[in-house]
Each structure stands twice: as structure tokens, then as C-alpha cells.
N, C-alpha and C positions, 0 to 999 in steps of 0.2 A: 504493500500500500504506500503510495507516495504520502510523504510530509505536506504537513497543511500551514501555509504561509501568508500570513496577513502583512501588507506593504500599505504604507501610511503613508500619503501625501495631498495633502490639499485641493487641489487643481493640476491635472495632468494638462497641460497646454500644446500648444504646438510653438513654443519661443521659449527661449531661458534654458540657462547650463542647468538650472535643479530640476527642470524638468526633461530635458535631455539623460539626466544622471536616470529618472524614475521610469520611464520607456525604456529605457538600457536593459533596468532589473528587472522588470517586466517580461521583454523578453528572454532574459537570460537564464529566467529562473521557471517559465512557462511549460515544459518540455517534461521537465523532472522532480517536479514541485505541485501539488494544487496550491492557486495562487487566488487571493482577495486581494482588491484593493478598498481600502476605506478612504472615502474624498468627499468633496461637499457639493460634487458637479459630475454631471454624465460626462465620456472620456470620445471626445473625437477622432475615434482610432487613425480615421483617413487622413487627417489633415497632421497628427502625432507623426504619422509613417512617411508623410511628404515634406517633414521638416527635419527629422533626425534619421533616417533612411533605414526604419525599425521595420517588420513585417506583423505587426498586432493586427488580431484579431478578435470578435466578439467574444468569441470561444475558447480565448486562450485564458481569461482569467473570469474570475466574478463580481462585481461593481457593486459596491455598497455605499451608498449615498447617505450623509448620516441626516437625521428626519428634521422636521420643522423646528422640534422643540430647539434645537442648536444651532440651525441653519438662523431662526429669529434675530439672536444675538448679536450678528452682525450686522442688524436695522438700527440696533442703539446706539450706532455712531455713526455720524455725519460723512466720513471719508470711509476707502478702502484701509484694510490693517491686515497687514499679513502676520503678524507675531496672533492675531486671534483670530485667524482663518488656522491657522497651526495647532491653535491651543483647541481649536473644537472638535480638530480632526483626530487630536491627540485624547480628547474625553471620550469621543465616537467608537478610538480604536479599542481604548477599557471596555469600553459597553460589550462591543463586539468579542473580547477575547473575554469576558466574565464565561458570558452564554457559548461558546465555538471552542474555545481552549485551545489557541492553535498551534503547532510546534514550533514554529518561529514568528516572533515579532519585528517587522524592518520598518523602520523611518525613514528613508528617502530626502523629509526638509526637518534637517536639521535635528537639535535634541527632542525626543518624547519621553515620558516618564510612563510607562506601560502597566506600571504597581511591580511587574515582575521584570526579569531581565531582559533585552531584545539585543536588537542590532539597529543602530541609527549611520546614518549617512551625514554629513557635517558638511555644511558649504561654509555657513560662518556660526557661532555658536550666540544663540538669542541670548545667555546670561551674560557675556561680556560686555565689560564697560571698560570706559565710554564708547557709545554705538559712533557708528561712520557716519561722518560727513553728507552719506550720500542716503541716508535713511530721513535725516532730519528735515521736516515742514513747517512752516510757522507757527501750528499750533503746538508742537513741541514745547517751545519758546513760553507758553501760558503757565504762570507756576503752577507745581503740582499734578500736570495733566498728564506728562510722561510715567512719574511714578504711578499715580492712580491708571493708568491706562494698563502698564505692565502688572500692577498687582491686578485687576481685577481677571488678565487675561489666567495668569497663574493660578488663580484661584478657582477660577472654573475647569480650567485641567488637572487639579487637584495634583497638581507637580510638585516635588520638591528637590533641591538642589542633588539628594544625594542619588534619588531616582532619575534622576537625568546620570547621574554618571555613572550609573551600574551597567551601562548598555557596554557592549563591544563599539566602539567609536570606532569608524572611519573617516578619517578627511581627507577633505580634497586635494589638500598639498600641504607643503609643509610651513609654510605661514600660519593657515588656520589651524595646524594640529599642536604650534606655538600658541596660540590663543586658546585653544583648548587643553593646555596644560597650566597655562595661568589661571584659567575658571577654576578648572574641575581637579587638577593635579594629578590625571591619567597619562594614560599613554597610549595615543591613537594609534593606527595603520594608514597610512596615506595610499590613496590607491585616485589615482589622478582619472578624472571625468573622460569618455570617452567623445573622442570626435570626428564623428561619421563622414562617411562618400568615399567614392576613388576620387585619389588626389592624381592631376595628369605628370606625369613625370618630364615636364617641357624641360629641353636644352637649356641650358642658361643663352645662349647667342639668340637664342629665339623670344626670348624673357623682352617685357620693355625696359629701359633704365626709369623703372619709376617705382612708389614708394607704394605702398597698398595699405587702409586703415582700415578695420572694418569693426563692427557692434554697433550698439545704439547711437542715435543722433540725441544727446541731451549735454546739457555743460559739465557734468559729472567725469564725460569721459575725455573732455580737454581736445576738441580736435582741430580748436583755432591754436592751439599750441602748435599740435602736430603741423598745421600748415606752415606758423611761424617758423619750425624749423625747417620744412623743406625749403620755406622763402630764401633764409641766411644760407643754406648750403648751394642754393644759385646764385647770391651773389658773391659766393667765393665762384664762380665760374664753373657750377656744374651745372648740366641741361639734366636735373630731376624734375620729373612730374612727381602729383600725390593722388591718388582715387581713394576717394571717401567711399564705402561700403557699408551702406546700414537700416534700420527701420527708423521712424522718425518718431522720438515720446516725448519731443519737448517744439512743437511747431515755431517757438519764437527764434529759437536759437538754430535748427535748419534754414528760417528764414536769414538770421545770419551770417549761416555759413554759405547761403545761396550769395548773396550780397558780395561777399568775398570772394565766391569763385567767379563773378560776374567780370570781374577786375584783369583775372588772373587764370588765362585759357590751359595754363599747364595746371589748373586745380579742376579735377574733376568730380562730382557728385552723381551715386548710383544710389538710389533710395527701392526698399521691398523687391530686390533681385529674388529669383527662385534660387533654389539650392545649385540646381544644377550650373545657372548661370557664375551664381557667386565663386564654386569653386573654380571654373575656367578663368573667371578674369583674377583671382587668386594667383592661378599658376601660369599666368600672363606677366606675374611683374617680378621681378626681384629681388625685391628688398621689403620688408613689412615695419609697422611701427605702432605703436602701442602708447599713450603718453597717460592716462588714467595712474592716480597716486592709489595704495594699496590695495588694489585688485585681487579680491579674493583666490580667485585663479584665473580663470581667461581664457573662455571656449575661444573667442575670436583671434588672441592671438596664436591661440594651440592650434588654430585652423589654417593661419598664416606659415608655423613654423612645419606645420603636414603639407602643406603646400608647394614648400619647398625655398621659401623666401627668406632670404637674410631677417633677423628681426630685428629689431633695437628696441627695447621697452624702459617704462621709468623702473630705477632703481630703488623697487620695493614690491611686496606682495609677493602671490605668486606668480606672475610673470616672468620674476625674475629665473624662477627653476624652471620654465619654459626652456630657455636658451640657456641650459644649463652651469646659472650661477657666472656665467662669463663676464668679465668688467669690462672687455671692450664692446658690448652688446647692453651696457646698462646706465642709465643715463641720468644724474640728479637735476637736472634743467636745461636750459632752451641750450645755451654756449656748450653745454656741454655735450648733449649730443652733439651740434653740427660737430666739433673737433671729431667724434667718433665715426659718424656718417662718413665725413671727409676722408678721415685717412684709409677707411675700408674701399671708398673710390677709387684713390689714389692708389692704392700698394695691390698691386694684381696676387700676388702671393699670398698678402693676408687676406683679400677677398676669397682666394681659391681654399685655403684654409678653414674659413666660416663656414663657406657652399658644404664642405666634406663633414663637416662639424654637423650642419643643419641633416645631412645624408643618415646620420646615422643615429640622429633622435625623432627622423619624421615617424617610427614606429612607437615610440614612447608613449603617446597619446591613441592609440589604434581602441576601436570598438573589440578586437578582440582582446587584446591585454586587458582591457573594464570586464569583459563577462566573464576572462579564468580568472583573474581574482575574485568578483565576486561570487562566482559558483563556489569556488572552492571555501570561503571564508561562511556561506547559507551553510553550506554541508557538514562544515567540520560543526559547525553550532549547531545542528537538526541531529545530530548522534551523540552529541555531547550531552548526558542525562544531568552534568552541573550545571549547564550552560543556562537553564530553565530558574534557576535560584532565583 
């Protein structure tokens, strides 16, 4: 009899590395596992399998929607809250494993507290503080309303710190399993997000000389920098272009990166490419770049270095173990990069050095290196009779 496995995540979508991360397990555990998902939303299989290039079907799992009484809760507040789309999914999943009992417990977003032991998946861990820059809204800012918000969500998933960390942790990289030793004073598994499609293995002499930026369009992820710096590295006298690659979640500031590229015909903007398209002009360019300050991990730029493209990222997060940990690929501001851009132009040897460097971690990030780790790590815990404690 196969193992009965319940996977917890909120919103299975067709965008975002966590849920990129939850289609993965999905499929990887579908096969040789009876598999549940508990979530607060029906799962768009066709459009999940058209963004992360997964083959789900109705059939492959079972969709438990958790009911009114919890889905209400998130009427009580004026905006979207994902820390209490997590917290209801996380009370949903008790509910469900009181009544089901099922062999293993998996979180997918982030910490859950299950009452008993599971398996959680860590992108950033919701008990750290201070939260990022890039969470924060003006109503943050109202005393009191951050705390009262986090306790209230706490409260209804009857969580407590010590049940968040009884789980088997894995994270995403080793940034966030740094952050999840300062929380929780564990010791995670890093088992890096998978990132899907055939990458085309284009010649370099066929490549353009130009930069490639890709993810969201919002100010969070700094791509008027990124322009900035292709600017300064032309007018030391290199002919680079930059292609922006991305969906658009902030209209004002696409409208200002239109403005800019208006100016500036070697800046080009590609907004809602399909998958297929995206990887081709990927493996159309050369060189990649990344400027977002501590990036959790970074499907896009792990999609840029599968691609095949030199990367340069800021020096921080995990992007940095993208390009593994290299200081001439890591970059604390604008001057600083271009000196590193430049001299990779310049020095044909140490270009050719990178390109080989990039050859032999474009599999690091592969869909199959995400599903034998995570098989193997469902299976050793589905036999393990302590593992349940």
C-alpha cells in the first residue's frame, strides 16, 4: 500500500518560485505516494503545467479546499496577507490530519506547525525579524498593526515556535537556511528550487553581446539600476544592449522603465513572454544580471545561469550561490559592477573561463536534481517510524 501524503500550500498558481517549488513535489511524489493537497483555491492544472513544464493531472492527486469557516477570515482584512493565507492553510492541514492520519506531512510555503512532526519546505522563514524591505506597505507603518496582525494570524494556526521547528527543514539555499538557524537554531538541508525547460545550448559567437534581466517588473527588483549599469559600461566604449524580461506588478514603474527605454534603443523591454519564448531569447544573449538586494534565491537568475549566460548578481542573498560564490560575478553597487562587466569584456580568457564555469553548474539547478532529492528525503521520513514524533 502506498504512503498517504498530505502537501500544504496555499495557492498553487501558475507564477512564483514557491509555487514552482509545490508543482515540482506534486509531481515528484504523485507516482509512488497517495498524494493530498490542502489549499484555499481549486488548482489550475493546465495553466501550472504551461508555466513550470510539470505534467499534473486531475488524477494524480486529491484537492482539499479548506471550507468557509477559514476561507471567511481573510474578509477581515482590507488587503491580500499571505503570512494568513499560510496560517489557515496550516489550521486546514490539523483539521485534515486529526481525521486522515496521514504518513507524511509536507509544507511546500514555508514553516507549518502540524501538532506532530512533518516536512516543511523554507523559501524565507515567516518568524524572522526584521521582515524585508520588500514585504513592507504603508499600513505596516500604523502602530501596532504589524504585531497585532502576526499574532492574530498565529493564533488561529495554533502554532508555536517550537512546532515550527520540529519539522525536517529544507531550504532553499543557503542564505535562508542562515536565517533559519538564527530563528529556530536547527539545521536545515538546502536543496535548491528546480528550474524547468530545455535550455538551447546556442554557440557563444551566435549569442548577442547583450545583457538579459528577467523577473518581475516592480522597484523591489532595481532594474533602473540594472540599466544604469549597462549605461556606464557603454560609455566606457562597449556596444552592450540590456533586455528586460518580465510580468508587470507594479504599472507605474514599467511605465518608467518604458520612458527610459524610449530614450535608449539598445534598452529593450519584453513584458508576459511565454515560457517557450522566454527561454530562447535567454539563450540568445550572453551575459545575465540580477541587481535585487537579498534575494531569497532567484528562479530568474537560476534561469539565466541554465541558460547559459554569464551572470553578474548583487553581492548578497542567494544569488550569490547561483554563480557559485565567485567575487568577480558579485557586485556591491553600480561602479562596481561596471569594473567587473568591463574586465570580463575585455580579457577573452577570463570570459572563456566564466562560459566553462557557467558549463558546468547549468545542471545544479535541473528539475531532476529537485525531485531525487526530494523523493529521497518523502521516503527516508515515510519509513522512519520516529520520524512521526
Amino acid at each position: 500500500m502506498r504512503k498517504r501524503v498530505l502537501i500544504s500550500h496555499p495557492r498553487v498558481r501558475p507564477v512564483g518560485g514557491g509555487n514552482a517549488v509545490a508543482a515540482w513535489v506534486l509531481q515528484t511524489l504523485r507516482s509512488d505516494f497517495e498524494v493530498t493537497l490542502a489549499t484555499i483555491e481549486p488548482v489550475d492544472h493546465r495553466a501550472v503545467n504551461r508555466s513550470f513544464g510539470t505534467s499534473l493531472s486531475q488524477g494524480d492527486f486529491e484537492v482539499r479546499i479548506a471550507p468557509e469557516r477559514h476561507l471567511r477570515r481573510m474578509r477581515w482584512i482590507p488587503t491580500s496577507g499571505a503570512l494568513l493565507e499560510l496560517c489557515l492553510t496550516m489550521r486546514w492541514a490539523q483539521e485534515l490530519d486529526e481525521s486522515e492520519d496521514y504518513d507524511v506531512l509536507f509544507s511546500t510555503s514555508n514553516e507549518m506547525d502540524f501538532h506532530r512532526r512533518g516536512i516543511q519546505y523554507v523559501h524565507y522563514p515567516w518568524l524572522f525579524m526584521p521582515r524585508p524591505d520588500s514585504e513592507m506597505r504603508w499600513y505596516h507603518q500604523l502602530p501596532g498593526m504589524l504585531f497585532s496582525y502576526r499574532a492574530f494570524c498565529n493564533a488561529y494556526a495554533r502554532a508555536t515556535k517550537e512546532g515550527l521547528k520540529r519539522n525536517l527543514t529544507i531550504a532553499n539555499s543557503q542564505f535562508v537556511a542562515d536565517r533559519l538557524r538564527k530563528t529556530y537554531g536547527n539545521d536545515p538541508v538546502v536543496v535548491y528550487p528546480p528550474i524547468p525547460g530545455t535550455f538551447a545550448d546556442m554557440p557563444w559567437e551566435q549569442r548577442q553581446p547583450a545583457m538579459a534581466a528577467v523577473g518581475r517588473v516592480a522597484p523591489i527588483k532595481r532594474w533602473d539600476m540594472a540599466m544604469e549599469i549597462v549605461e556606464s559600461v557603454r560609455r566606457r566604449g562597449h556596444d552592450l544592449a540590456l533586455t528586460l524580461i518580465g510580468h508587470v506588478d507594479d504599472a507605474a514603474y514599467a511605465a518608467r522603465l518604458q520612458e527610459l527605454a524610449a530614450s535608449r534603443p539598445w534598452f529593450r523591454l519584453l513584458f508576459d513572454l511565454d515560457r517557450t519564448t522566454l527561454l530562447a531569447e535567454l539563450a540568445a544573449h550572453r551575459y545575465g544580471i540580477h541587481a535585487m538586494q537579498d534575494e531569497h534565491f532567484g528562479i530568474a537568475p537560476a534561469e539565466l545561469q541554465r541558460a547559459g549566460c554569464i551572470l553578474f548578481v548583487h553581492n548578497s542573498g542567494g544569488p550569490v550561490e547561483i554563480v557559485g560564490k565567485d567575487p568577480r560575478l558579485a557586485f556591491d553597487g553600480v561602479a562596481d559592477a561596471v569594473e567587473k562587466i568591463v574586465r570580463v569584456l575585455e580579457d577573452q580568457a577570463l570570459e572563456r573561463e566564466l562560459r566553462s564555469q557557467v558549463a558546468e553548474r547549468r545542471n545544479v539547478f535541473s528539475t531532476d536534481r529537485f525531485c531525487e532529492s526530494v523523493h529521497e528525503i518523502v521516503t527516508r521520513f515515510a519509513q522512519d517510524p520516529a520520524a512521526r514524533a
